[in-house]
N, C-alpha and C positions, 0 to 999 in steps of 0.2 A: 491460372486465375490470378488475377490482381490481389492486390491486398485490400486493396478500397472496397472492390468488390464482394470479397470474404467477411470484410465486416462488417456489409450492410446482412447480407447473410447469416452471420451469428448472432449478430440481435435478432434477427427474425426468430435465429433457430432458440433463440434463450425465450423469446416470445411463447414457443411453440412449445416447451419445456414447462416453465411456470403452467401454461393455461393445465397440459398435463397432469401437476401437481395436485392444481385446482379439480379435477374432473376426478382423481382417485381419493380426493379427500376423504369423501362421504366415507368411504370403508375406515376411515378411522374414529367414527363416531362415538362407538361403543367401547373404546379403550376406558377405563377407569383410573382418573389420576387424583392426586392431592388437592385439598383445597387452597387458592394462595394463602402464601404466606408474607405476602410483602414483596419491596420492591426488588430485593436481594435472593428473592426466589424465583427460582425459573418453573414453570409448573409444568410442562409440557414434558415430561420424565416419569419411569415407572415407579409406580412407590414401591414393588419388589422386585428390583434389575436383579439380574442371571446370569452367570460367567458367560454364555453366548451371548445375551443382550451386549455386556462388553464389548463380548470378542470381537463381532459383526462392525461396530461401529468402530472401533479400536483399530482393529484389522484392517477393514474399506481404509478409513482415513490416512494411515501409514503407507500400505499400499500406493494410496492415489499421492502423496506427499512425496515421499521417495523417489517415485517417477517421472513426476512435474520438474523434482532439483537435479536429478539425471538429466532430464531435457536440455533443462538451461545451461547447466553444465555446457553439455556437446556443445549446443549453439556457440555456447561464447568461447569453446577451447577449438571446435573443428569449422565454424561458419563464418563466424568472426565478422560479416560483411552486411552491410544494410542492402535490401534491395526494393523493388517497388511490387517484384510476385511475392510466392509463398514457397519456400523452400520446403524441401521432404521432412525438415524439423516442426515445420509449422502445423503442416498436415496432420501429421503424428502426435501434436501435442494436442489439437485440436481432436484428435479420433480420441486419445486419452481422458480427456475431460468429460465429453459426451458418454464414452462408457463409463466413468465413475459418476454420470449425476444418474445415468439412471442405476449403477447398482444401489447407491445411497437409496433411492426412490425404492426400488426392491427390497433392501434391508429394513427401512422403515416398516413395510407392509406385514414383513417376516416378523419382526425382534421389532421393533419400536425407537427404542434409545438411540440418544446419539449422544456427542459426550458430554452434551448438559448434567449427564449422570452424577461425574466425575469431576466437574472444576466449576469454576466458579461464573456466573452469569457476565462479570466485569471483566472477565477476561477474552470472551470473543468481542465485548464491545470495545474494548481498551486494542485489541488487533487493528481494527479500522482506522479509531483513531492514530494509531502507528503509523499506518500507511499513508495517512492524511498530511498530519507532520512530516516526513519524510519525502511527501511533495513539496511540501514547502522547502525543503532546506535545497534539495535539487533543483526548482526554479528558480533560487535566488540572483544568480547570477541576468537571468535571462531577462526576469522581468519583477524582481528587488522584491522585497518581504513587506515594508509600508509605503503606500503609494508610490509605488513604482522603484524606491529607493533600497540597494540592496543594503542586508545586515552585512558585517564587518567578521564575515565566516571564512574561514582560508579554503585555497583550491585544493589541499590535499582531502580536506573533509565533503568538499562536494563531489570530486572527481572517485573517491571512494565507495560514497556513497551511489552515483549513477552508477558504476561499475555492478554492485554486490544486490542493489536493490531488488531486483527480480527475484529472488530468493526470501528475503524479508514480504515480498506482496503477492508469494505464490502460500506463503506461510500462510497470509493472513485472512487471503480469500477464502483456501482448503478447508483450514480450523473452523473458518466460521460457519462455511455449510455444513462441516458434519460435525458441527455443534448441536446444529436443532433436527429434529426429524423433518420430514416432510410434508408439515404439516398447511393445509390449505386455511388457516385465518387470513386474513388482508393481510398484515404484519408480515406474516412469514413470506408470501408470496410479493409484496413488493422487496424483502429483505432476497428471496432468492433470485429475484429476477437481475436487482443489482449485484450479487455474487458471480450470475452466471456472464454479466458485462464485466466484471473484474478479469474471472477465468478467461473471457475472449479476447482480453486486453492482454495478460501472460504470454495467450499463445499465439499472438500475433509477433514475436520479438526478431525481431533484426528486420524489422519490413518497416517502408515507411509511414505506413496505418498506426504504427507503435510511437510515432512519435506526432500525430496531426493534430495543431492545437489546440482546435476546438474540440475533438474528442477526449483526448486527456482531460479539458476543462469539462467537457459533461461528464466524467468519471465524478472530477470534483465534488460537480455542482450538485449530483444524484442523489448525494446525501442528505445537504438540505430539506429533499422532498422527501425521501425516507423517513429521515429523522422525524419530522414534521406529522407526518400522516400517523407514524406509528403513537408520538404522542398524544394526537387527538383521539387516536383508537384507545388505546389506554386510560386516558387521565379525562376525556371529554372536550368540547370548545373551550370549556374555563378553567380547560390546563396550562400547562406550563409549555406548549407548542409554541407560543410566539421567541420564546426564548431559544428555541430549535431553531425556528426560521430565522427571526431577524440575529441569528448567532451567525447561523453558515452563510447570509444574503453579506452581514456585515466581513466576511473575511474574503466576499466576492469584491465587494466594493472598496477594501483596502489593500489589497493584492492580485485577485487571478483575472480581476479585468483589465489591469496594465499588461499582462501577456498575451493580447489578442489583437494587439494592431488596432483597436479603436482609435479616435480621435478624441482629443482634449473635450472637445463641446460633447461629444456622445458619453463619455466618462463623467463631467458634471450634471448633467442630462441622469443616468443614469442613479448615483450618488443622492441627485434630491429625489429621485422617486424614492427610493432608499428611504430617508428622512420622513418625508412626508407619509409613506406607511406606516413606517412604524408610532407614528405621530397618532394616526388617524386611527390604528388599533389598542394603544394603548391609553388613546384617548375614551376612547367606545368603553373600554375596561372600567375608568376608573382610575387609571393608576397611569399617568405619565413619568411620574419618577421613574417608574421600571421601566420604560424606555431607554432610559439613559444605565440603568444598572443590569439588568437582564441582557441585555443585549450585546454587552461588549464580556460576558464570562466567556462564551465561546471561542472568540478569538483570542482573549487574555491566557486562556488556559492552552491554545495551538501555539500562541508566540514562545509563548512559556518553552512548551516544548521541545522547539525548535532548539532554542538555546540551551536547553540540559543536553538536547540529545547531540548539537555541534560539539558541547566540550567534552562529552564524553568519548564521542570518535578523534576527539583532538588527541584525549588524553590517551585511548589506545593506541593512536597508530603514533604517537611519543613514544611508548611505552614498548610496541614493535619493532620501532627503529634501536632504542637502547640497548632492547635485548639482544638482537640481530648484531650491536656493534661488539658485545659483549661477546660474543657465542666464540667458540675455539676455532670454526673456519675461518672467523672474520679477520682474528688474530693472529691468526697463520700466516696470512697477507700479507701483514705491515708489516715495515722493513724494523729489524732491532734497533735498540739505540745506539748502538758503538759501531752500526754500521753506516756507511756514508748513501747520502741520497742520490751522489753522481757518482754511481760507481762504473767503472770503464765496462766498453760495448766487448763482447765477446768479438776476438781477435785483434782487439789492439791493446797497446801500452800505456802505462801510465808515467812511463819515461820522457823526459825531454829527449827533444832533436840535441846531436849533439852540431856545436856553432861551428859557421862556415869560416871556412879560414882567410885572414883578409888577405888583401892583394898588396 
């Protein structure tokens, strides 16, 4: 099978999944949880979890974690190769995935919890954003961080990063579905149906589907709509949604549309639509200033990012190279001081010729 093919396929099947979710919901009607308590509360948790409520979700999660970085392992230590089908790793990771959404799906029904139990609600959403940033610092090179213009990032921090990343975005998809149960509100089912285009995105790696631009860009884009919808769900129309949208629309419009081969005219085209929305909605509001201040926290807070998170890879793999020059095999190598750099080739002398005698 093609790779192209496999992934129109797996969104079908993450389609077929979600509605799933959606259809077993109803049996979780009658669970009895906390009232909120705010924004920093996740409510979907039992108010008395069980060393098996853990363990299930604890357990699945690890489990399915483990597996996914053995995967990637193999591929990048025994596969090593792009191709345009699906290799036996593909298959495989893609059979793995599928049976851990529906064990999650089962433990849900079972046990309830997932690890919302146990950590904090900002740390599955702080995951994502991870993953988001670390897009960015990887396309830098391809199609530049502001308008088109790359930041001043070195190639050992991006080339490190392309290398190691599947690892970081298997972390961050896994964490975040067995973060929440399976629970069918809007929220959760647009939130899982995007996890489950993450996971197909994993387990597509070394194919050229893994790398097609406008796919990566609708990974992107997803969130946007995510974002967006769940704050109307949440907070109402007269929340703070526009700041979602015209947050994720604006880091479309100042970076991932110069990666898609548009033209000049389609990208200013593009830019005043941009503008004039956000004009037009925060017009309707009441509140045009926050056009201009709403709007750019999103990106201000991803730029941001980008840049902690470049000097911080600078300052490890600094920090790996020192030790590595430090370490006792390194310095086993070099040659002593008192010894010479041109020291003679095994089998010859260090003697002159003795002179020829004149005539």
């Amino acid at each position: 099978m093609s790779a192209g093919r496999a992934l129109v396929l797996g969104v079908l099947a993450g389609a077929v999944m979600t509605a799933l979710i959606w259809l077993l919901g109803a049996r979780l009607q009658g669970i009895e949880l906390l009232p909120d308590q705010g924004a920093s509360w996740y409510y979907w948790k039992l108010p008395h979890p069980t060393f098996w409520t853990r363990l299930s979700a604890w357990g699945g999660y690890a489990a399915h974690q483990i597996t996914f970085w053995w995967l990637i392992h193999y591929a990048q230590t025994r596969v090593r190769r792009y191709t345009g089908g699906l290799h036996p790793v593909n298959v495989a990771a893609l059979a793995v995935n599928t049976g851990f959404i529906a064990l999650h799906t089962l433990q849900t029904h079972l046990f309830y919890d997932g690890l919302a139990q146990d950590v904090s609600i900002y740390s599955s959403q702080g995951s994502v954003i991870l993953l988001l940033v670390v897009v960015l610092l990887m396309e830098n090179r391809r199609r530049g961080l502001l308008l088109g213009k790359p930041a001043p990032i070195g190639r050992a921090v991006v080339d490190f990063a392309r290398r190691y990343h599947g690892y970081l975005f298997s972390w961050a998809a896994v964490y975040t579905f067995w973060y929440h149960p399976t629970e069918a509100t809007s929220g959760h089912l647009i939130g899982f149906f995007y996890m489950f285009l993450l996971l197909l995105q994993g387990s597509l790696f070394l194919t050229r589907a893994h790398t097609n631009r406008w796919w990566t860009f609708t990974l992107e884009a997803t969130v946007a709509v995510h974002g967006t919808l769940v704050a109307v769900m949440t907070s109402g129309p007269d929340g703070m949604w526009p700041m979602f949208l015209f947050g994720f629309l604006g880091v479309f419009v100042l970076t991932q549309m110069h990666g898609l081969g548009l033209t000049a005219t389609t990208r200013w085209a593009l830019a005043a639509c941009y503008v004039g929305a956000a004009l037009l909605v925060y017009g309707l509001r009441g509140d045009l200033a926050g056009a201009a201040e709403e709007s750019v926290r999103v990106p201000a807070i991803e730029y941001v990012l980008v840049g902690v998170l470049a000097l911080l890879l600078w300052l490890g793999l600094r920090t790996a190279t020192w030790i590595r020059s430090r370490s006792p095999a390194t310095a086993s190598r070099r040659p002593s001081r008192g010894s010479s750099s041109a020291a003679p080739r095994p089998g010859r002398t260090d003697r002159r010729p003795a002179p020829r005698p004149r005539a």
